[in-house]
N, C-alpha and C positions, 0 to 999 in steps of 0.2 A: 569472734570479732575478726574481720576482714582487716590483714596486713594493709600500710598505707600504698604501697606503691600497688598491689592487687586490685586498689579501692579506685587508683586514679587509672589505673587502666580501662578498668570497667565506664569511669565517668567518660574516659576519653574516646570510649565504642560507642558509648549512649550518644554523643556529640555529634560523632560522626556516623550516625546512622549504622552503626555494624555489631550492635546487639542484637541478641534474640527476644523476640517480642516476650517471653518469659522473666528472660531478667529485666528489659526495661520497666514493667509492670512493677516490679518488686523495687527494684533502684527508685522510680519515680514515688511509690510508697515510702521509701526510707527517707529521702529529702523532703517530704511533705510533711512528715511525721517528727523531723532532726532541723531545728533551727543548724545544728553545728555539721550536721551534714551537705548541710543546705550551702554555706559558708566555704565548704570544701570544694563542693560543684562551681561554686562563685571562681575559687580561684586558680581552680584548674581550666576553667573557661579561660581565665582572663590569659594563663601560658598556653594553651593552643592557639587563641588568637593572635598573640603575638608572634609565636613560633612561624604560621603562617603570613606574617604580615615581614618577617625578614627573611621569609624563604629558608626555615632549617626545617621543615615538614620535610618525611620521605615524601616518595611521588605516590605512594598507594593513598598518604594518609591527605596528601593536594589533595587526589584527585578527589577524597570523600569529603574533603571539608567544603568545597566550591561546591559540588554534586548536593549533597542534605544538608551542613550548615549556613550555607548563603541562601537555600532556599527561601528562608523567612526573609523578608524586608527590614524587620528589626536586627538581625542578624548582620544581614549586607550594609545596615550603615553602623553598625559595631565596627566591623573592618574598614569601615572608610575612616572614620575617629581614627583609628587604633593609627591605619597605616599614614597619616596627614602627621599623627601626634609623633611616631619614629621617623620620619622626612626631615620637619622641621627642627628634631634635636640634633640626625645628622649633620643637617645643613648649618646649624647652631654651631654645632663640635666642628667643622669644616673652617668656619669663620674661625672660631678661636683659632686654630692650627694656622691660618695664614698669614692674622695678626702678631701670632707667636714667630713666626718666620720673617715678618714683615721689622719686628723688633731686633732682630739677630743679626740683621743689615747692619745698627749703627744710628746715633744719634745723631749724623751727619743725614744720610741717605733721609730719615725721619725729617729734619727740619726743611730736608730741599724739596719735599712732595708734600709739605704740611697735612700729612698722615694726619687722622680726624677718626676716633672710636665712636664719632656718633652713629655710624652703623652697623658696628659689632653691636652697640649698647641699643640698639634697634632693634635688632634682631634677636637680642637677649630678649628682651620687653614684649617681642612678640611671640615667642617660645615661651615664656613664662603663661601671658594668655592663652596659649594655645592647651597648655597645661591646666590653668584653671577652666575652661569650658571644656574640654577631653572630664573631668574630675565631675564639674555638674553632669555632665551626660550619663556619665555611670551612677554617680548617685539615683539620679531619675529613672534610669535602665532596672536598676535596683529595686529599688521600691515599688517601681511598677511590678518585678517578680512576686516581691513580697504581697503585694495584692493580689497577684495573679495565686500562689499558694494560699493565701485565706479562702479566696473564693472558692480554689478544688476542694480544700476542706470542707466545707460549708455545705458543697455540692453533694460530699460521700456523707455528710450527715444527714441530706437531705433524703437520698437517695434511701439509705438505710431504713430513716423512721419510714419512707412509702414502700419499702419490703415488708417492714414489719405489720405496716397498716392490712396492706394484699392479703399477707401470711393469715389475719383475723377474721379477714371478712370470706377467706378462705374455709378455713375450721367452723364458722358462722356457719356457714352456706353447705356444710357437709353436715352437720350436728342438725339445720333444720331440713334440710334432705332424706335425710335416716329418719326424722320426725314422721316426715310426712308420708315416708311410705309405711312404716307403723301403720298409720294413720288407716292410709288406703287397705292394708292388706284388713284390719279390724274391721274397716266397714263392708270388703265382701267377705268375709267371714259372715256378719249380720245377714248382709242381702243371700246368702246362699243358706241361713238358716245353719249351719254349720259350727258346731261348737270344737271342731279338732284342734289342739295346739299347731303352733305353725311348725315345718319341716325344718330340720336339723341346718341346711343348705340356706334358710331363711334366719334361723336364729342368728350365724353366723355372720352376718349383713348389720348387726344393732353392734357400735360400739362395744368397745372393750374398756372398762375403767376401773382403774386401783385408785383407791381411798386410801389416805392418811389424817388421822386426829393429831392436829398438835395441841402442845402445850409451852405456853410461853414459857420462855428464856433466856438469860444475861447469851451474849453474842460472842463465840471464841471464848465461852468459859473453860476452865476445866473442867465441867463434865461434856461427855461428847456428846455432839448435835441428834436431832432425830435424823433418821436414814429411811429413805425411800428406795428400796431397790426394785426397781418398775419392768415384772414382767416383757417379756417381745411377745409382739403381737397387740400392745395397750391403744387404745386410741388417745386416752384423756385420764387426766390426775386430777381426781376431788381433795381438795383440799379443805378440813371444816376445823373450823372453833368455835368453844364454849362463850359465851359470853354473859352477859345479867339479862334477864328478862324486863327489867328498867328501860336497856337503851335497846330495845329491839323494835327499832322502827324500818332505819335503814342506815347500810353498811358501804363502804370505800375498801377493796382488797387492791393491795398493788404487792407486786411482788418486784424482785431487782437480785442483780449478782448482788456476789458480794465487793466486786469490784465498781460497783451503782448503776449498771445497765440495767431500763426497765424491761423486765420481760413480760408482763398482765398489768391490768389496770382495770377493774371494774367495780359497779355497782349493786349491792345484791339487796333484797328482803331477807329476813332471817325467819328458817320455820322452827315450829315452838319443840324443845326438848324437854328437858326437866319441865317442875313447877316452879323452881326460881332462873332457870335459862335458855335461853336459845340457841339454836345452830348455826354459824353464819360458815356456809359451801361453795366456795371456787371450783368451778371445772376449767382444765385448762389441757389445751391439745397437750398430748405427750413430745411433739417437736417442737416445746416453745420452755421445754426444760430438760437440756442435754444434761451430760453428767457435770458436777459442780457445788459451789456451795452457792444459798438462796436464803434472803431475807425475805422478809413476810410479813408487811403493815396494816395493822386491821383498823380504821379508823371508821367514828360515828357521823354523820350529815347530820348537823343539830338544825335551829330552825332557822338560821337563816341563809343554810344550805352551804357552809363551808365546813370542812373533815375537821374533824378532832380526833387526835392518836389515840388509841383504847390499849392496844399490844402489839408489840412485834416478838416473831416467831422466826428460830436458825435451823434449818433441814437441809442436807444431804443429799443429793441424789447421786447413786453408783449404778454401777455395770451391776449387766443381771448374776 
């Protein structure tokens, strides 16, 4: 965990434009991520601006704030607020201080100028406004962030599910490629009358895939999970279970961490095993299950086509 004043110096680079695109990536990740981080950048923003609106900024850290924080439009009227809102408390504290000397004369001097606070008290009433709309403005300023971070969030979820989509139709498109040159090399085999197996050079070209059978089981029991330790070099992980020959119509596989990120989601037929069950087979790319723990829900499509849970399944995957 980052010391606080380590924390606000960084916020105060990120501000002024003089981070490295590396850590800005990560800082802007930690406040998207940290309501309470978030809170922190709020108010450390709020002492740079002021810092610069009474002139105690060095001149390195001026010349960065006018240069990249004024850049934004939202930004340059932050500093206009900010510096209207220290003016007129001056000017406020200025009045009281004249009044207070104006009283130190003498209640003589006082009754011969019929001295009159209805402009101190003027001035108080307008500094006080000045106060409450400086107040809605940041509240608004505010929430508009606060919008503005739902949105990036929302953005990086979006963004992700359409990696993961790519990621499938990826593995799709390679899984029916390798199909189809199968396919082709079988049929000049035929057309050249040729019954030789294919070359070693060729074999090597058809996927690589390890099989695991599970067997249901309580979740984080004590006894330990099954263990997948998946060759290098694998293309894809079959994953199969037993189930009744009853509901072997059609099948729902989804798989998830264990922390509930989906990583599969499909729909399978099951082919027949025993004489009382069936086999229901997930293939799944091998980079769609790094090392980790994995849940494994096997659910029936009954007839009016929504899943019903049958078992879940706790597997392992490790280093080779």
């Amino acid at each position: 965990m980052m010391k606080p004043d380590i924390q606000e110096n960084l916020v105060r680079r990120y501000l002024l434009g003089d981070l490295p695109e590396s850590d800005t990536n990560e800082l802007e990740i930690q406040i998207l991520r940290d309501d309470e981080k978030f809170e922190e950048m709020w108010e450390i923003e709020n002492r740079l601006v002021d810092g610069y609106v009474r002139g105690t900024l060095s001149a390195s850290d001026q010349e960065r704030f006018e240069r990249h924080y004024q850049a934004s439009p939202v930004h340059r009227q932050r500093v206009a607020v900010a510096k209207n809102l220290v003016e007129e408390a001056d000017r406020s504290g200025a009045a009281v201080a004249h009044v207070s000397a104006k009283e130190s004369s003498g209640a003589r001097l006082f009754e011969k100028f019929n001295f009159s606070f209805l402009s101190w008290q003027f001035a108080t009433v307008a500094a006080m406004l000045l106060f409450a709309v400086a107040g809605l403005w940041l509240f608004l300023d505010r929430s508009r962030l606060r919008h503005e971070q739902e949105q990036l969030r929302a953005e990086s979820q979006s963004r992700q599910d359409r990696e993961d989509a790519l990621s499938q139709q990826l593995a799709n498109a390679k899984a029916e490629s390798q199909k189809l040159e199968s396919e082709i090399e079988r049929l000049r085999v035929e057309r050249n009358g040729s019954v030789q197996p294919p070359t070693q050079p060729e074999l090597t070209q058809r996927p690589t895939i390890y099989s695991l059978l599970l067997s249901p089981m309580l979740m984080r029991s004590s006894d330990s999970p099954q263990t997948a330790r998946i060759p290098s070099q694998t293309d894809q992980v079959r994953l199969q279970m037993r189930v009744d020959q009853e509901n072997a119509r059609r099948f729902q596989v989804s798989v998830r961490t264990v922390e509930g990120r989906q990583v599969w989601e499909q729909q399978i037929k099951p082919r027949a095993g025993r004489a009382t069950t069936s086999i229901i087979s997930a293939q799944i790319p091998v980079s769609r299950l790094p090392v980790g723990d994995y849940i494994l829900t096997l659910s029936a499509i009954n007839s009016t086509g929504q899943p019903e849970e049958v078992n879940r399944y706790f597997f392992r995957v490790i280093g080779q």
